[in-house]
N, C-alpha and C positions, 0 to 999 in steps of 0.2 A: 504493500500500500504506500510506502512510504516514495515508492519512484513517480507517482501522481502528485506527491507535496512539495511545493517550493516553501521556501524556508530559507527568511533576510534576516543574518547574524552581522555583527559588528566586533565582536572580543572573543576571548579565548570562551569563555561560559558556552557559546553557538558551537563553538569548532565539531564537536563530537555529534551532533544532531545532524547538522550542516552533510556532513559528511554520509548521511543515511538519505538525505531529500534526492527527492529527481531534478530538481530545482534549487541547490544554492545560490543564495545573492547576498547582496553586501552595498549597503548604502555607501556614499564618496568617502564619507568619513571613518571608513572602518579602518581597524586595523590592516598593514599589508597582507599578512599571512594568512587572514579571510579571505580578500580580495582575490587572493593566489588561487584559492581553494572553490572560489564563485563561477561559476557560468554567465552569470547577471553581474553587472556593479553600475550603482544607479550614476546619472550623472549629478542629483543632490544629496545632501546629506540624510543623516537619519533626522525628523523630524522637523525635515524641509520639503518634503515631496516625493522622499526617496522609496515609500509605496507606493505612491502614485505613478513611477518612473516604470515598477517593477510589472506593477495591474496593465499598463499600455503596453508592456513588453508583451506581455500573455496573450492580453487581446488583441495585440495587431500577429501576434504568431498563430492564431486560432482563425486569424480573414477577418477579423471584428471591428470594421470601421467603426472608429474611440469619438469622432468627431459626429453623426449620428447616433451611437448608443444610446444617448438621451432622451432623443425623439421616438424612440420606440416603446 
């Protein structure tokens, strides 16, 4: 189950979860060895946007025009 989960760490506390996701990511401001470790690294920080960076990754890799999603 867990290669269906993504999963945005920043510190060592993530590293060993991180490591189980189908999806690790890692906000700008994470440490490097996250970063290393990510598939994803947002271009803002954590708790600037950096899941919102993460959700448009998803939806525009799923065909999910993000500019639309609203109106529907």
């Amino acid at each position: 189950m867990a290669r269906v989960c993504a999963y945005m760490g920043d510190d060592m506390e993530d590293y060993e979860i991180m490591q189980k996701a189908g999806l690790p990511a890692a906000p700008a401001s994470a440490e490097q060895f996250i970063k290393n470790i990510s598939l994803f690294v947002a271009k803002r920080d954590g708790g600037y946007g950096a899941i919102r960076d993460l959700a448009n990754f998803i939806l525009l890799a799923k065909g999910i025009d993000i500019h639309t999603l609203a109106l529907k």
